[in-house]
matplotlib code that plots the C-alpha trace (Angstrom):
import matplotlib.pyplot as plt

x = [0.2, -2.9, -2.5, -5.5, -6.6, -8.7, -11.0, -12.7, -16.0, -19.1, -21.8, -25.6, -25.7, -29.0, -30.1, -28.5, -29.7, -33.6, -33.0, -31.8, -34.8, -37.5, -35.6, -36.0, -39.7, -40.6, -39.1, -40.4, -37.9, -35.5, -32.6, -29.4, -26.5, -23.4, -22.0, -25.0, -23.7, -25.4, -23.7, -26.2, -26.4, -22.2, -22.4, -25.0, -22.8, -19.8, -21.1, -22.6, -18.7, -17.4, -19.9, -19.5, -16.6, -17.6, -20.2, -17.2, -16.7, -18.3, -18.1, -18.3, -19.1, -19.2, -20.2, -19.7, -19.7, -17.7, -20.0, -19.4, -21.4, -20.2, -21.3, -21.1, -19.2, -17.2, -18.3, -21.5, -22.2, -25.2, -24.7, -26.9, -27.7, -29.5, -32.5, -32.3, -29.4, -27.9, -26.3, -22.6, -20.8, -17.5, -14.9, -11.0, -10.1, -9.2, -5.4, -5.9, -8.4, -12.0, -14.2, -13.8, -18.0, -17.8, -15.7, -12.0, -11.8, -8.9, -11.2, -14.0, -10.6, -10.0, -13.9, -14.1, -10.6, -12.5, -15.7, -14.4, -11.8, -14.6, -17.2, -14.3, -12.9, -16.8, -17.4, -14.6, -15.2, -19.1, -17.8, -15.6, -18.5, -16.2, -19.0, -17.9, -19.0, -17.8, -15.5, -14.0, -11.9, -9.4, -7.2, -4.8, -2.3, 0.9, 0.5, 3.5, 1.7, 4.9, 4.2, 0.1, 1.8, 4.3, 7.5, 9.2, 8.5, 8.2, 5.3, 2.0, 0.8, 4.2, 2.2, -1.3, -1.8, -5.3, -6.1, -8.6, -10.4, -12.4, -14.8, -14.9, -14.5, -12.3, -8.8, -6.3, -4.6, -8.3, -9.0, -5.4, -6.0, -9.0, -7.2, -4.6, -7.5, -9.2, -5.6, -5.7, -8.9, -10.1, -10.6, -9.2, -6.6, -5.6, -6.5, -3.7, -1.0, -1.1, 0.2, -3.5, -3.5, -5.2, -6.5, -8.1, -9.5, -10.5, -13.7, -13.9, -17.3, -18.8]
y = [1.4, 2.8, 6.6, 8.3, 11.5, 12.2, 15.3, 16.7, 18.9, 19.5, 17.5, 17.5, 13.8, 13.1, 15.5, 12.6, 9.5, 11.0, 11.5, 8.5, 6.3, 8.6, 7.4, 3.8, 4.2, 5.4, 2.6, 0.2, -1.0, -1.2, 1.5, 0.2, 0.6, 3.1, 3.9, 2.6, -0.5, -3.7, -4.4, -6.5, -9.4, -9.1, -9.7, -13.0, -14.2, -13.9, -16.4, -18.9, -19.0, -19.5, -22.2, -23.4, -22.4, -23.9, -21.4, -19.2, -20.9, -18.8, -18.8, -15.9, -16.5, -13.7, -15.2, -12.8, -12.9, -11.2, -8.9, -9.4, -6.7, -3.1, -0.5, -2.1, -2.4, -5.6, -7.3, -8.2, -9.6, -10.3, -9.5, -11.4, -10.1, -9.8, -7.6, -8.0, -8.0, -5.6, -5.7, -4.6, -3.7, -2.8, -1.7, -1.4, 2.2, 2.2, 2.1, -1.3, -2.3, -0.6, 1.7, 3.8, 3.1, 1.7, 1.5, -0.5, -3.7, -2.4, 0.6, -2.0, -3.7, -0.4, 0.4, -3.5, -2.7, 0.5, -0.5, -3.4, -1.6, 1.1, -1.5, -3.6, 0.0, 1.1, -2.2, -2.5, 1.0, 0.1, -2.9, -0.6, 1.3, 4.5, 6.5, 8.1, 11.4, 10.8, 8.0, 8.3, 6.1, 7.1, 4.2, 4.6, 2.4, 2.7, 0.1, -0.7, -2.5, -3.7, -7.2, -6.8, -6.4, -8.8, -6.3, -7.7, -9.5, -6.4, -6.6, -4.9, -3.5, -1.4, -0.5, 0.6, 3.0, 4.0, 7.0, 7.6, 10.6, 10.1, 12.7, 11.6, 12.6, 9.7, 9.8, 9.5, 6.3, 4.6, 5.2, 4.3, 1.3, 0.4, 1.4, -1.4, -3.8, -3.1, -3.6, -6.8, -8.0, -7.1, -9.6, -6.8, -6.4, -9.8, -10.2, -7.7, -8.9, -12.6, -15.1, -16.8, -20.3, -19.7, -22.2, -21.2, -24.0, -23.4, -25.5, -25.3, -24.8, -25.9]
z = [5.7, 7.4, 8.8, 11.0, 11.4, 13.9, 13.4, 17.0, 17.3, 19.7, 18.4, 20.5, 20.5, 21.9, 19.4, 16.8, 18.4, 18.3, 15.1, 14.5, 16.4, 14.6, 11.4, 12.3, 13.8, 10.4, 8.5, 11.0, 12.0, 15.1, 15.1, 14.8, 17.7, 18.0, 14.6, 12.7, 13.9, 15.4, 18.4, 20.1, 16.9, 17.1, 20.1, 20.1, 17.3, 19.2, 21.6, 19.1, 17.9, 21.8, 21.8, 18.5, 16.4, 13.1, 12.8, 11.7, 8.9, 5.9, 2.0, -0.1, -4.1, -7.0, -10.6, -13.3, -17.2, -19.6, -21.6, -25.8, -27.3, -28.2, -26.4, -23.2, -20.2, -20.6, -17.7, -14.9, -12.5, -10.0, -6.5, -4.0, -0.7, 2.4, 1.1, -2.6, -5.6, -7.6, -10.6, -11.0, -13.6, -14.7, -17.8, -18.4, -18.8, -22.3, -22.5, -21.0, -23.8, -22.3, -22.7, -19.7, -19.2, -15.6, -12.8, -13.1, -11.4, -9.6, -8.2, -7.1, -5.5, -3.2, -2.8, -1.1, 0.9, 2.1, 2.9, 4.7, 6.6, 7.6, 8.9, 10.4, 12.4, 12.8, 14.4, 16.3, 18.2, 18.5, 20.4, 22.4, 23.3, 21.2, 19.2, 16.3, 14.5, 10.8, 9.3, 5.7, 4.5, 1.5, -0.5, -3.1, -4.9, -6.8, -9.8, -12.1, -15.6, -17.1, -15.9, -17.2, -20.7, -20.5, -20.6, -17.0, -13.7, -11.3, -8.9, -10.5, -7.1, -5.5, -2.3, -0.4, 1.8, 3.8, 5.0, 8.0, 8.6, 12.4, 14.1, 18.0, 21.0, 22.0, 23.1, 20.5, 22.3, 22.1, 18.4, 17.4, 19.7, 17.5, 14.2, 15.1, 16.0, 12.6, 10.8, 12.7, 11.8, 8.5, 5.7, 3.5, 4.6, 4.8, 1.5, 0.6, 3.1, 3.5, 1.4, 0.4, -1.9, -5.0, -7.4, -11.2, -13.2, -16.7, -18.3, -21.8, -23.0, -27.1]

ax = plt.figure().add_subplot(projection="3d")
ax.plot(x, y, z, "-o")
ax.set_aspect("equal")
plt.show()
């Protein structure tokens, strides 16, 4: 379930967009597009795939170890990316056997849902030519652990629900418009609500 709220001020926009464009000159860069978005290379790739539609086709990989020494959060991994890597890391709160030293893997779970579904709806509304003020994007989850210790069969995850907070000037049909386009079309939230095969292979190591 997704729910917007849509938040409406005066805002001196061509104020914003110098500010933006000095920004960019200064890191030397070009500035991006409406909503710190990059419409135009969107755009180009969106032809490359009318042309060419294996170009769609990607693969994502994460590789992570478990971490064994005390004192530390219990597992890390190396995130690759366009500019660089960073190293993530994360810890079971400790009812379920952690530390409490770094985020849950069920909070990374909702910080990926939100990010994605805020660059999908961000994207989405840049390609609409919609400018937006302010986005935030709030997920939270009802678990049941019964199942995580082995005491039934209920479902672990009982529901979802995101919460959008918008600053534009749009009309409210438009930016519900995009908010059913971004439910649409965000890995996500795909993730969450399709049936997707999974496979797990173990390889046992000396």
């Amino acid at each position: 379930m997704t729910v917007l709220r849509v938040v409406r001020r005066p805002v001196c926009v061509q104020s914003a967009r110098k500010d933006e464009a000095t920004h960019a000159e200064q890191q030397g860069g070009e500035a991006m597009g409406l909503n710190n978005v990059n419409a135009e290379a969107m755009a180009r790739f969106l032809e490359e795939a009318k042309a060419d539609p294996g170009v769609v086709k990607k693969t994502k990989r994460v590789e992570g170890e478990w971490v064994f020494e005390k004192g530390k959060a219990q597992f890390r991994a190396v995130l690759a990316y366009g500019q660089g890597e960073r190293v993530v890391e994360t810890d079971f709160a400790p009812f379920m056997g952690g530390s409490g030293l770094a985020p849950d893997p069920v909070q990374f779970c909702l910080y990926g849902l939100a990010a994605c579904y805020a660059g999908t709806f961000a994207s989405v509304a840049a390609m609409e030519g919609v400018e937006l003020r302010g986005l935030r994007v709030a997920i939270e989850n009802r678990l049941d652990l019964a199942r995580t210790l082995g005491l039934s069969e209920n479902s672990i995850v009982e529901g979802v629900e995101i919460e959008l907070s918008v600053k534009s000037d749009a009309p409210g049909e438009k930016l519900e418009e995009i908010k059913r386009l971004a439910d649409e079309r965000c890995p996500g939230v795909e993730c969450l609500t399709r049936s997707i095969p999974l496979t797990t292979r173990l390889d046992v190591g000396e």
